[in-house]
N, C-alpha and C positions, 0 to 999 in steps of 0.2 A: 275831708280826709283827716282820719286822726291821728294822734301825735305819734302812736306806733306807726304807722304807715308810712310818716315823712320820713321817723326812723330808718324804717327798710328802705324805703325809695333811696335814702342816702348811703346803706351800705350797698345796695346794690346799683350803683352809677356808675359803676367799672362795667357792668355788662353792656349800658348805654354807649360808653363811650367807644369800646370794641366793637360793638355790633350797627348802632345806628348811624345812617347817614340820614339827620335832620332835614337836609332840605326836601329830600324825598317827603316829607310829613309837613314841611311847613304851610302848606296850600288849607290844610286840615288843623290849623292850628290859628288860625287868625281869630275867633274871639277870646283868644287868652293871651295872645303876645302881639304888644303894640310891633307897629311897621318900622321903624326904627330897630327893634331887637332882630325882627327877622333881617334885615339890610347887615347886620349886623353878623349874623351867620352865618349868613349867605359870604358875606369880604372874608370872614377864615375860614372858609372852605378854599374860595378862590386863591387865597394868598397863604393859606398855611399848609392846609387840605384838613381831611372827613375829620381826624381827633380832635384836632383843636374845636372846628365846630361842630362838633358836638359835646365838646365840654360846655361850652358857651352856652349851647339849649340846655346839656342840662343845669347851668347855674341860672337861668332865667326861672327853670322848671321848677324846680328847689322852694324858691321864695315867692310863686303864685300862691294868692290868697281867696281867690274869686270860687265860689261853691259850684263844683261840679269840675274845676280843670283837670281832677287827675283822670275820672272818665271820661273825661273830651280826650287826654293823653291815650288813654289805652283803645279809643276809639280810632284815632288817628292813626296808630299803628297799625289795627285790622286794617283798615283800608287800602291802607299805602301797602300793607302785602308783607308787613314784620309779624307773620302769625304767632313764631317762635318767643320772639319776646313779649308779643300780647301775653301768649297762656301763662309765661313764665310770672311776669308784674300780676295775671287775674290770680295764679295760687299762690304767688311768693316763692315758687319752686325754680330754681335754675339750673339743675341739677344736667338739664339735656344739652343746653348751653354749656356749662362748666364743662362736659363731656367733649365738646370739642374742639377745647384749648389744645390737645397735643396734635390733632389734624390741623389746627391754624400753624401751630410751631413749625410743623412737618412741609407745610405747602411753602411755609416763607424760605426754611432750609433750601429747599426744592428749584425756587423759582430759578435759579438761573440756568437748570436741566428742565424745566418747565418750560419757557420762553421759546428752548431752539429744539425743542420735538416738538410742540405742539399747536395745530392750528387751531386757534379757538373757534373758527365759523363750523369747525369740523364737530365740533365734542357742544355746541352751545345749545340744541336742539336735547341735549340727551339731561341738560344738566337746569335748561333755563327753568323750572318747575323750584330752584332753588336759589335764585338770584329773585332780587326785585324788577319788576318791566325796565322799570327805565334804566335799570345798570345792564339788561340784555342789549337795549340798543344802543346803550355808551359802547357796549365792548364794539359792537357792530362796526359803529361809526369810528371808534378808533385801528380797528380793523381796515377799513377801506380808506382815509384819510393817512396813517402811518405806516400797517402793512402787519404782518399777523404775529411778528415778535411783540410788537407795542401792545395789540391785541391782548396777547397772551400773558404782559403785565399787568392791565385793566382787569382781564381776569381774574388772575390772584390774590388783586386786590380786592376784588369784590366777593371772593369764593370764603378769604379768610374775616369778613364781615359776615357771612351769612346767618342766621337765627334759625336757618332749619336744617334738625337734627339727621336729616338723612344726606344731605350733602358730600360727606364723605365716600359715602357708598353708592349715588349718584355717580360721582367722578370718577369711579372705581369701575363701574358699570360703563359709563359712557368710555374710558380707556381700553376696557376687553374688547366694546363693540367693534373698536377702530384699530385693533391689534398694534396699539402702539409699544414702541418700546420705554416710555415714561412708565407703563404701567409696572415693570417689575419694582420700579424704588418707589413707588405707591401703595403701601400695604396696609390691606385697614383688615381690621379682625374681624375674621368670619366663620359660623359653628359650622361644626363638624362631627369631631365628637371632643371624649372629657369633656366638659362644659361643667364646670361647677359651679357649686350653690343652684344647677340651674333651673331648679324650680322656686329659688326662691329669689334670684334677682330680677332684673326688669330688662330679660331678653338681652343684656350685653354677652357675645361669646367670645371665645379666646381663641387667639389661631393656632389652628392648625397647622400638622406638618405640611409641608408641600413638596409634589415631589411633579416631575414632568416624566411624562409616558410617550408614546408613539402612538400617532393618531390616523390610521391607513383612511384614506378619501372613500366616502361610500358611493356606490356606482349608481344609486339616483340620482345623487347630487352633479351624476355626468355634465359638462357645460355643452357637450356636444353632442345632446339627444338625437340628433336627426339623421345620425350617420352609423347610430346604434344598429348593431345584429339583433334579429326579432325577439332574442333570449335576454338581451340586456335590460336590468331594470330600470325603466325611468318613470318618473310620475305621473308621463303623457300617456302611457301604453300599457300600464300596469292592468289595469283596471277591469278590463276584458278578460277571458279566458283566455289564458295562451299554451302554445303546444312547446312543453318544457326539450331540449335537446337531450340525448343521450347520457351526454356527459353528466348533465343538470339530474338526470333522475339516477347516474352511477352514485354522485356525491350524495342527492339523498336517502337512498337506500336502506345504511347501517344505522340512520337515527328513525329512519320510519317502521325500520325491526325493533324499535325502541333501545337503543343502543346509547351509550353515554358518547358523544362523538365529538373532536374538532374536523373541522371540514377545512381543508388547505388544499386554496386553486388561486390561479391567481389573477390578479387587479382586473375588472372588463369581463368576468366570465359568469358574473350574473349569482355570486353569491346570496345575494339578498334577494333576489328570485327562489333560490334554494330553500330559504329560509322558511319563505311563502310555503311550497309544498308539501315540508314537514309542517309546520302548523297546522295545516290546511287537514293533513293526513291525522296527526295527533287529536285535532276538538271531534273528528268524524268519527275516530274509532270508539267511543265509549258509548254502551248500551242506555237504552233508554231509562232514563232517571238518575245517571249520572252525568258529569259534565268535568270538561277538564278546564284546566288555567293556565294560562302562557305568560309569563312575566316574559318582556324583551330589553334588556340594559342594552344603551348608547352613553358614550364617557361622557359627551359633549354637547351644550344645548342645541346648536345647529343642528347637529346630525341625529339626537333626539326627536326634533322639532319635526324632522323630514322623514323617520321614520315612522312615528305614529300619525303624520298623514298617509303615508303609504299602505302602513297596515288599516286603518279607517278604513279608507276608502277600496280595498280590497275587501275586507273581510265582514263591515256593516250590507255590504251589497247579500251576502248571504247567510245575512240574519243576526251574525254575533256582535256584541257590543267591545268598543273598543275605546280606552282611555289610556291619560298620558299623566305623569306628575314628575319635576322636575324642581330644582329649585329654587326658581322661581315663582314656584306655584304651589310649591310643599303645603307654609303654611294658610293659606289661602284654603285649601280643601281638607275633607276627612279622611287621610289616609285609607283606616280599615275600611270604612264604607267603598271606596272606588274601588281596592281589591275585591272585597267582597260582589260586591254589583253587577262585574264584568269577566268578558270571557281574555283577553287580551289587555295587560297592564305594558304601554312602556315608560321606563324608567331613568333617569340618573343613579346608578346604583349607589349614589351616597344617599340618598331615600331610604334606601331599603335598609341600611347599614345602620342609619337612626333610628331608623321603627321595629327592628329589630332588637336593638339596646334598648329600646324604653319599653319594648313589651305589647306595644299598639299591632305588631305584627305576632303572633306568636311564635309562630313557626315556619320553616321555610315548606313544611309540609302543607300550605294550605294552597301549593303551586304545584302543577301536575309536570309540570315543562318551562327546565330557562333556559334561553338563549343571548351567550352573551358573544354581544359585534366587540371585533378589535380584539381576540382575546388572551393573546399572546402579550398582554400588560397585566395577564393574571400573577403577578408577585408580590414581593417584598408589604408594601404597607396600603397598595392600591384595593381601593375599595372593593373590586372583585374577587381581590383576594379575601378581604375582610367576610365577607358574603360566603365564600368556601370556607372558612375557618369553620363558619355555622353549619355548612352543610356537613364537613368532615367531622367535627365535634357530634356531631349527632349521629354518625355514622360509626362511627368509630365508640361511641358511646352505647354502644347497645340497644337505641330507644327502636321501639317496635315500631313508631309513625313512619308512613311512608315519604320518600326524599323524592323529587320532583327529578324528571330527567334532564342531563344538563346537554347542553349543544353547544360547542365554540367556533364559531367566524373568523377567517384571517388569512392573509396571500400569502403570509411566513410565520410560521412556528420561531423562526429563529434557530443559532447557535448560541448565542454568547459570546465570550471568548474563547470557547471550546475551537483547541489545535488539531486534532485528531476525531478519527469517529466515535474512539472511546466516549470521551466529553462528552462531544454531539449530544449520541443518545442516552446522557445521562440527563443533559438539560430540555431536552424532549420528553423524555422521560418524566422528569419532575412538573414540568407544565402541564402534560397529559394527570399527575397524581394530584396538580392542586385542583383541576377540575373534575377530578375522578371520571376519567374517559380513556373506555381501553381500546376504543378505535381512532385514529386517524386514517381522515378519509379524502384521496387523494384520485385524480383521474389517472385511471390506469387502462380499461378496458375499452376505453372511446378515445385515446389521446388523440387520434389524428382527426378528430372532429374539434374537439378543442383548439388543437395546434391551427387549425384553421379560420377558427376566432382570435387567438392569442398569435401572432406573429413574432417572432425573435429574431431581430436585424445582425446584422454579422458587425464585430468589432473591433476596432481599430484603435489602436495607441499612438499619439501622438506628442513626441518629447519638442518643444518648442526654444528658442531661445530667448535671453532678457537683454535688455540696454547693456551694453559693455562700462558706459559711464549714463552717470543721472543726475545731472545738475540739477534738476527740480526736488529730490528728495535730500541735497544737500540742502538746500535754500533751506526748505522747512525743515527738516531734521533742526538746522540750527535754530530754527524761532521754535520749537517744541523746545529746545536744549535751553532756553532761555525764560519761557515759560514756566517748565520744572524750578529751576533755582529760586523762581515768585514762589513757588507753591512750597517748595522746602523754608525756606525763611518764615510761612506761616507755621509748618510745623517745627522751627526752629522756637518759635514765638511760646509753643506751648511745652517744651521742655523733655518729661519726661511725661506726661500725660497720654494717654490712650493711644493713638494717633502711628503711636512711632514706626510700627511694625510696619506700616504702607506706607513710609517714605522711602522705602528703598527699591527707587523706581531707574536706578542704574544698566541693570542686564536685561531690560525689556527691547527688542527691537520694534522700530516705527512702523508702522505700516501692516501692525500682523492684528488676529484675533487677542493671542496674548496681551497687547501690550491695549487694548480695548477695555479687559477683563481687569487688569488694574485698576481701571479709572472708573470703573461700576465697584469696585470694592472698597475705592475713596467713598467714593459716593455712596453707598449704603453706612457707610462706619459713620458717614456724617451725621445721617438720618440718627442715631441710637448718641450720640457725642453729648455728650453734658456737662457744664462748667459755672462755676458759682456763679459768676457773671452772667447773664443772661444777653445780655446786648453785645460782648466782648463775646460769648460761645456763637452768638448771629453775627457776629460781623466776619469769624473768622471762616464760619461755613459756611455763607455766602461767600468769601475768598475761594477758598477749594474747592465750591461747586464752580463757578465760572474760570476759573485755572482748567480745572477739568473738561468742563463741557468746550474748551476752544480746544484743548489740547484731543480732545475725542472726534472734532469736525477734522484738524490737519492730520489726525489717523485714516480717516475715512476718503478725503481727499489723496492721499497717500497711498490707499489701497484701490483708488479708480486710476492712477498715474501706473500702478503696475499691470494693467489691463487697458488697459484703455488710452489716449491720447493726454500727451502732458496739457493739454488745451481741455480737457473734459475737467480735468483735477483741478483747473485754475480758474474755469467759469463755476464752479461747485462752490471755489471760498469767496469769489467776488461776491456772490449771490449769498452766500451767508452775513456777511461783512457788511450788505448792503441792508438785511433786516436788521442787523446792531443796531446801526447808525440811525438806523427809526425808529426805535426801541427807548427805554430806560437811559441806556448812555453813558451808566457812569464813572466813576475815573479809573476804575483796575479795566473795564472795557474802552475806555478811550483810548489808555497806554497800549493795549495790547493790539486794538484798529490801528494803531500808529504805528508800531512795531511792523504790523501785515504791508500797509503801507509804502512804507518806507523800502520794501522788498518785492514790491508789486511790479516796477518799471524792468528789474531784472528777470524777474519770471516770466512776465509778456514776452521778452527777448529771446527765453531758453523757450519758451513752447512754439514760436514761430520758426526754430531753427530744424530747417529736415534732418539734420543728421542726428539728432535725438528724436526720429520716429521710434514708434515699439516692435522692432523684431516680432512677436507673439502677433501682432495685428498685421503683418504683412505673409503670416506663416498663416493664417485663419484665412486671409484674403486667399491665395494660394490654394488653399483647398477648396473653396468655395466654386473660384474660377473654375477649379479643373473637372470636379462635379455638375458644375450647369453645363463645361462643353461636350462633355460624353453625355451627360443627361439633358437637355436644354427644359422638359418639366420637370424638373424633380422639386421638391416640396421639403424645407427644412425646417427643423424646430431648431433655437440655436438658444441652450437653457447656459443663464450665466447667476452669480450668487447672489444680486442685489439691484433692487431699483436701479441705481443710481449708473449700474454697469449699461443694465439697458437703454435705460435714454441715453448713454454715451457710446454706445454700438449703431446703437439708432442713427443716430447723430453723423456716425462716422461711413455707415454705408452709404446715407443718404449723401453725402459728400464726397464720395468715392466717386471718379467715373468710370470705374474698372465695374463699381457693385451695384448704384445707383437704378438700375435694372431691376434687382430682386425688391425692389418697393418693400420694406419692411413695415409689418405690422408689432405690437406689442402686448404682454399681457404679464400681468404683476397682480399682486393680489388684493384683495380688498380692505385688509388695514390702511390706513397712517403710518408714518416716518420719518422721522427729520422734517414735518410739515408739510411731506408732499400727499395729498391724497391719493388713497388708492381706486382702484377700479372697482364699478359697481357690479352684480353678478349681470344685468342686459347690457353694460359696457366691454365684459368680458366675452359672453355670447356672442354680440353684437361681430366684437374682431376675430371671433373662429367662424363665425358663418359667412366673414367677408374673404377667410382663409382660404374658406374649402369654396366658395363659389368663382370666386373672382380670380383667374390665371393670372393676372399681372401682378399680385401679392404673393411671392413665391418662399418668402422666408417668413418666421414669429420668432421673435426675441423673445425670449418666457424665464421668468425664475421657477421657485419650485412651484408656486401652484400650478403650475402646470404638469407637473411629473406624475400625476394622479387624474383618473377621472377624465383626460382627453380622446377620444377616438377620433380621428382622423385619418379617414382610409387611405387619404392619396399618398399622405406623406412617408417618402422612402427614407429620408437624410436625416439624422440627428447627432447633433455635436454637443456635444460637454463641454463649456469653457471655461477649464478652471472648476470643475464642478464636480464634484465626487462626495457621497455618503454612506451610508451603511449598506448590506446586502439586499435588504428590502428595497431602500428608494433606487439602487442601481437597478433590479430588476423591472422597478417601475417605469424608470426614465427610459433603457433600452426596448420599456414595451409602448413606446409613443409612435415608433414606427409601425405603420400596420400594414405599408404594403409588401407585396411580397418583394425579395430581392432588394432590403432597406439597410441601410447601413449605419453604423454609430460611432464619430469618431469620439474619442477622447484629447482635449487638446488640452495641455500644462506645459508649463516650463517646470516643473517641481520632481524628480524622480520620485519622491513619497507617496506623490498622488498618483502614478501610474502602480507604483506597489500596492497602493491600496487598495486601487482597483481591482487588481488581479488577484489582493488576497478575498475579496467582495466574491470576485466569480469562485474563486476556492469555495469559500461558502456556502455560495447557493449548491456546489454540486456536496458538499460534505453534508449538507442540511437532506440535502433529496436525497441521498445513498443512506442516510441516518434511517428515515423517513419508511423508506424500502426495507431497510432492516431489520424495522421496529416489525414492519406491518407482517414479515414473516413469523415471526413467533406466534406461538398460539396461546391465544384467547387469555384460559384460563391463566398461563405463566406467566400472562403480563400483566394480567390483574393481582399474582401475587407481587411480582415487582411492585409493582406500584402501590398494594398497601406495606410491604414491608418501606418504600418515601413514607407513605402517609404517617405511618407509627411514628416515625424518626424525625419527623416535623413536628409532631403533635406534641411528643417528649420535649425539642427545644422551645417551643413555645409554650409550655406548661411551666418552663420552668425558669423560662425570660422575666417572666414578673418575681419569680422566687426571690432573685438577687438583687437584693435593694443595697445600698451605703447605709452603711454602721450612721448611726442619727448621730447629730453633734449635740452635744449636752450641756455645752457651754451658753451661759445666758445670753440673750443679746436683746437689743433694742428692738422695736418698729417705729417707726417714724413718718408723720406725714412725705408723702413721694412730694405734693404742690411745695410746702413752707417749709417742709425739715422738722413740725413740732412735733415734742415727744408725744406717745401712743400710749405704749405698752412695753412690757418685758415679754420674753417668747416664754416664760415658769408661768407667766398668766394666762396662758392660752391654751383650750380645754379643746377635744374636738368630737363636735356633737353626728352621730348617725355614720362617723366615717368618713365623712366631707364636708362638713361644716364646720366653722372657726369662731368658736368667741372668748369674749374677755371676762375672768374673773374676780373681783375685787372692787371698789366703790372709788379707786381711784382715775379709773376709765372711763368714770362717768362723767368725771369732771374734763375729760380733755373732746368729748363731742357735744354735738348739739343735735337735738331730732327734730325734725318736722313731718307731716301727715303723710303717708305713704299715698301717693295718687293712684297705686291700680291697690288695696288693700288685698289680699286673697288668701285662702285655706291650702294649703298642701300637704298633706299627708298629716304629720302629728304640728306641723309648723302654720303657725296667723300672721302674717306679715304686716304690720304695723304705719310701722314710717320709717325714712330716712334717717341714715344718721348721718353727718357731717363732724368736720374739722372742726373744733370750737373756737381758733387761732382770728382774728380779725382779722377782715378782708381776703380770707382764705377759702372757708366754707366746701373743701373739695371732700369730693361722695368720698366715704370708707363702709360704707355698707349697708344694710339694712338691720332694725328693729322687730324682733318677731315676740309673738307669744310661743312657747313652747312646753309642752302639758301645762303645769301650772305656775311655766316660771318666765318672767320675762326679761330677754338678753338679746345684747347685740349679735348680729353677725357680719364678719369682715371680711375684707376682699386681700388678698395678699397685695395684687397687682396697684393696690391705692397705700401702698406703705412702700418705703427704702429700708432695709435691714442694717443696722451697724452693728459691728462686731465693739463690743466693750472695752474689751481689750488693747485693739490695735486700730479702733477708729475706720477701720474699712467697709464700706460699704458697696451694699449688692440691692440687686434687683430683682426677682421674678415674676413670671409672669401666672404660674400655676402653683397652690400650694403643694402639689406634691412634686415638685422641684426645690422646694426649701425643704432640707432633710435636720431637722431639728426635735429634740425630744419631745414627740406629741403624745400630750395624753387625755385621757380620756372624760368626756365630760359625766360626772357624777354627783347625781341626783342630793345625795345625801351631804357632798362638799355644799351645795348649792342653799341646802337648809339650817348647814349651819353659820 
């Protein structure tokens, strides 16, 4: 080894001591380290833990003199399965490692909201590719020996050691699969679009906006294939020729006259059937020697996934080829070649949205026909909408290419907030203009064929009453009351600091969604919180996240106490209480188990007392009775808000001997929660087919996955409890009833929820009288409506980018974001092509360091060189890369790896994109550069 290399080795022993656990390698290290040093490692492990011994390896490591140990070192590392820091010690590159300093930051933040949602046996399959073996079955074994909080600390310990670069998004990934709720205050950045520098950085992107859409359930993905009418699509019976219904060839009619069309029917009526026989009718009609192209957008991987099986295997049967890209798979394949190649593309339309911007797609003309499922999320910033931007720019522009015909999918167009029909059909209107479609196509002339598939059960209101008194929401209301004043004295602690605006946590009432929403806004504000003290900024948000995450469990116990039995509410916090205590343990959670504690013997007392039973659960019982004695089969779906309600309904029938009869089955969804596992899709199956077969199962507790995609013929009875949403899912849930003569109660104590209800069915009929309205006007007058929208969109979106903020002209700093060292002034920052950033002057050169660029590459006029780094010792954090460009060589920087201070008044900012720093940019010029 040579003397520069011990060098490095010793500047970079911070990464050793973060990332490695020695013992893991010392089996691989015995002809360099006598048995006494490894004895030695091994007692501060056990007695200090992983830092300490590994500082110890590395002061062993440091002063080996023997020819050949530093390659035994980095051999030992492959082995043991530290690839990350192998590659990094083979180039001297840490740059992927240094990259995951603020995901280590983030997960340690976290942990105490990590711990009580997440089972680590649940997410450890999706993530172990990023652990070392033997810290997978430490977690295991800590897992079944302490119980899956302790788990869930193992893990994090071992997540924020990891060396490999993809861990973050790993975790991120194993979160979506398991539809946990940890995943919202988990955010890792992921492209989309803007992306800058992005042909010349090393694939890091910035996040994007995020917005949440409505997602209608597709009627393949039915759980209850086997009770399907012979029109319904399922992936068991697709596949055959089948003889479409009336209705099915009404709705397709106006797109198979080549008509720009949404088609609006609803949930169960074989939409995606429909979809089939326009296609089908569309690749057929073109003469020989042409051929047409079907792009098919689904929002979501699942329902992507399941429909370019469906089309596959429909449409390869008779000849056409058919492929899928998604993004998972984006970069993996040649975008244009798979369009090009085939007759059926489906999509994630955030695909199309990128290949479209970069230019890999041309044009949307090289598509005869799209069809987009769900399509009533065509607005505001959603990718569908992004995708019409291009169709209507091109339409609206004049260009002679031909535009592909568009088709839209969906049970509800929606109103909006639209009070009157006016609105309505304004905002009908607009959805028909952003897909340019001037039919809406609606079953009119078959309804009572359809109405025969589609049944609509008759509805009932039902006003319920609550506890008169509720000793159980006192009890904890006061230990939440007690809790807050911990958490305000932390934010008392930090003065005037950031914080302040969410401690005023006064007018939230216990027990509701509001006061939920709070404690997820503490809890993100942690996430972004920063304070010169690094260990002082960690101590006090670990305080807030664990104030938080107890005070979010006796919300949630609180909200099963108002449904449910004060006995359901109280077996929910022993059982939490009981993973603490096997858990971490440490003193802000000791005092607040003691606190629970100490209020435990009283609550036992107030749930075993009958006269604080729940009114609501004796009014539910009540109907139940009186429906099986007039009906003794009837068949009930009984949909309530939350896991937790149905194992506690569950619970309660079965303990009933009034109810005990209707043998309750269950059915929840397939994510994770609070660490309960969810049900598998043949788990789910499995209890509707025990539903429909078996008479002595006469009720299903269901949350909402079930409000979608069920068909169950027998079932006449559906109850809402507590359960009310927008006009879509009301229509959905009252369509779970299929037999005839089926009923739907709605059961609240809440008079808001009966009004909203019935402003829901207002809705639906303002939505279908809209609907009818529309469809009366002709043709050509409603394509002039609708380009006189399109014009009038096009104008404010021409001219949304117009209005930028007046630039600030005042100098200011950049500054390393890792150390604080000074950079640059913003007068020295030139910007090259429009979106490139660098520094002018010879004194910038002095505050980085470069090293060899490891992917080297050409991009347009720009040669990517090497890395530059921080020059700061022990610092060494990315600020961007080294290019050649024509004849001149300059760095370029990242905004997001600097802090901005203002000069003046010492304030400092953050961004994340350079064009959110609105500062006087100018131009890079060639001739400043020569002189």
């Amino acid at each position: 080894m040579t003397a520069e290399e011990r060098r490095n080795l010793r500047t970079f022993g911070d990464y050793v001591r973060k990332t490695l656990d020695p013992t893991y390698i010392l089996g691989y290290m015995t002809p360099w380290l006598r048995e006494d040093e490894m004895q030695y490692i091994q007692a501060e492990k056990n007695n200090k833990g992983t830092v300490e011994a590994a500082s110890a390896f590395f002061n062993f490591l440091v002063e080996l003199k023997e020819e050949g140990w530093f390659r035994g070192f980095l051999d030992a590392l492959q082995r043991a399965g530290y690839t990350g820091l192998y590659e990094a010690f083979e180039s001297w590159d840490f740059q992927k490692i240094e990259k995951l300093e603020e995901h280590r930051l983030l997960l340690r933040r976290l942990q105490p909201e990590f711990k009580t949602s997440i089972n680590p046996l649940d997410i450890l399959p999706e993530i172990s590719q990023c652990l070392i073996n033997q810290e997978c079955e430490e977690i295991r074994q800590v897992c079944f020996n302490k119980g899956s909080m302790a788990g869930a600390e193992k893990m994090v310990e071992c997540l924020v050691r990891s060396d490999k670069e993809n861990w973050p998004k790993a975790l991120k990934l194993a979160l979506e699969k398991e539809e946990c709720n940890f995943n919202e205050l988990w955010i890792v950045e992921k492209g989309a679009e803007d992306v800058e520098i992005k042909d010349l950085g090393d694939g890091e992107m910035e996040t994007s906006e995020v917005q949440i859409f409505y997602q209608e359930e597709p009627e393949y993905q039915n759980l209850s294939q086997s009770s399907c009418p012979p029109s319904e699509v399922s992936h068991t019976n697709l596949y055959s020729p089948l003889k479409p219904r009336n209705y099915q060839l009404e709705l397709a009619l106006p797109a198979q006259n080549g008509k720009n069309t949404i088609i609006c029917a609803p949930t169960g009526c074989g939409k995606t059937f429909v979809s089939i026989l326009i296609c089908e009718h569309h690749l057929k009609k073109f003469p020989q020697g042409q051929k047409g192209k079907i792009v098919f957008f689904a929002v979501q991987i699942p329902v992507y996934e399941q429909q370019k099986s469906v089309f596959s295997k429909y449409f390869e049967r008779l000849g056409y080829t058919v492929a899928g890209i998604s993004g998972a798979t984006s970069e993996e394949v040649p975008v244009r070649q798979i369009v090009e190649n085939n007759d059926i593309i489906v999509l994630t339309p955030q695909i199309l949205v990128n290949n479209l911007k970069d230019g890999i797609i041309p044009s949307l003309s090289v598509f005869t026909l799209m069809i987009f499922d769900e399509c009533h999320n065509t607005s505001k910033h959603h990718p569908y909408n992004m995708i019409m931007f291009n169709y209507l720019d091109q339409k609206l522009g004049g260009s002679s290419d031909p535009l592909p015909q568009v088709i839209g999918l969906t049970a509800s167009v929606g109103v909006g907030d639209a009070k009157d029909i006016t609105d309505a059909k304004m905002y009908i209107c607009k959805l028909c203009a952003a897909l340019d479609t001037s039919v809406i196509a609606t079953v009119k002339d078959n309804l009572k064929e359809l109405e025969e598939i589609v049944n609509k059960p008759q509805k009932f209101f039902r006003k319920v009453e609550t506890r008169t008194t509720n000793k159980f929401k006192c009890i904890i209301s006061q230990l939440m009351v007690e809790i807050e004043k911990m958490a305000e004295s932390v934010f008392e602690e930090l003065g005037t600091l950031t914080l302040e605006s969410l401690s005023h946590i006064q007018n939230r009432e216990y027990g509701t969604q509001k006061y939920e929403q709070w404690i997820i806004a503490v809890q993100k504000a942690c996430m972004v919180f920063q304070m010169p003290d690094k260990n002082e900024e960690s101590r006090i948000c670990k305080a807030l996240f664990l104030y938080t995450s107890h005070l979010r469990k006796y919300n949630d116990a609180l909200m099963i106490n108002e449904d449910a039995r004060i006995k359901d509410a109280l077996d929910f916090l022993k059982d939490f209480f009981t993973n603490v205590r096997a858990a971490g343990f440490d003193e802000i959670e000791q005092d607040l188990t003691q606190r629970f504690e100490e209020k435990l013997q009283e609550l036992e007392y107030v749930s075993m007392d009958p006269n604080n039973e729940n009114p609501k659960l004796q009014d539910l019982s009540f109907i139940l009775q009186e429906e099986y004695h007039v009906n003794p089969d009837s068949r009930t779906i009984l949909f309530v808000k939350t896991r937790a309600l149905v194992d506690a309904l569950k619970k309660w029938i079965e303990e009933n001997p009034k109810l005990s009869f209707l043998k309750p089955g269950i059915l929840t969804g397939r994510g994770r929660t609070n660490q309960k596992i969810g049900m598998t899709l043949p788990a789910q199956k499995c209890v509707l087919d025990t539903f429909r077969s078996n008479s002595d199962s006469k009720i299903l507790i269901a949350t909402s996955v079930a409000d979608e995609g069920i068909d169950i013929a027998q079932c006449n009875l559906v109850i809402l409890y507590e359960y009310v949403g927008n006009v879509i899912k009301m229509i959905q849930t009252r369509g779970r009833g299929r037999a005839r003569g089926s009923k739907c109660f709605l059961v609240t104590s809440k008079a808001d929820v009966i009004e909203k209800e019935k402003i829901n069915i207002y809705k639906e009929k303002l939505m279908n009288d809209s609907i009818l309205s529309l469809q009366e006007l002709d043709e050509a007058e409603f394509k002039k409506k609708l380009l006189i929208i399109q014009n009038q969109e096009k104008f404010i979106r021409d001219n949304e980018g117009k209005a930028k903020p007046e630039p600030d002209k005042k100098n200011k700093k950049l500054l390393c974001r890792k150390c604080k060292a000074f950079a640059c002034y913003t007068v020295d920052i030139r910007v090259v092509e429009e979106s490139h950033y660098t520094v002018v002057g010879d004194a910038f050169r002095e505050c980085f360091v470069s090293k060899p660029h490891p992917k080297p590459r050409t991009y347009g006029s720009f040669e990517k060189k090497a890395k530059i780094h921080c020059a700061r010792q022990g610092c060494s954090h990315d600020w961007g890369i080294y290019v050649k460009y024509r004849t001149f060589e300059i760095p370029v920087i990242k905004i997001e790896s600097f802090v901005v201070e203002d000069i003046a008044t010492g304030a400092q900012s953050l961004y994340a994109k350079w064009k959110d720093f609105h500062f006087e940019k100018i131009p890079f010029d060639a001739a400043e550069m020569s002189k």
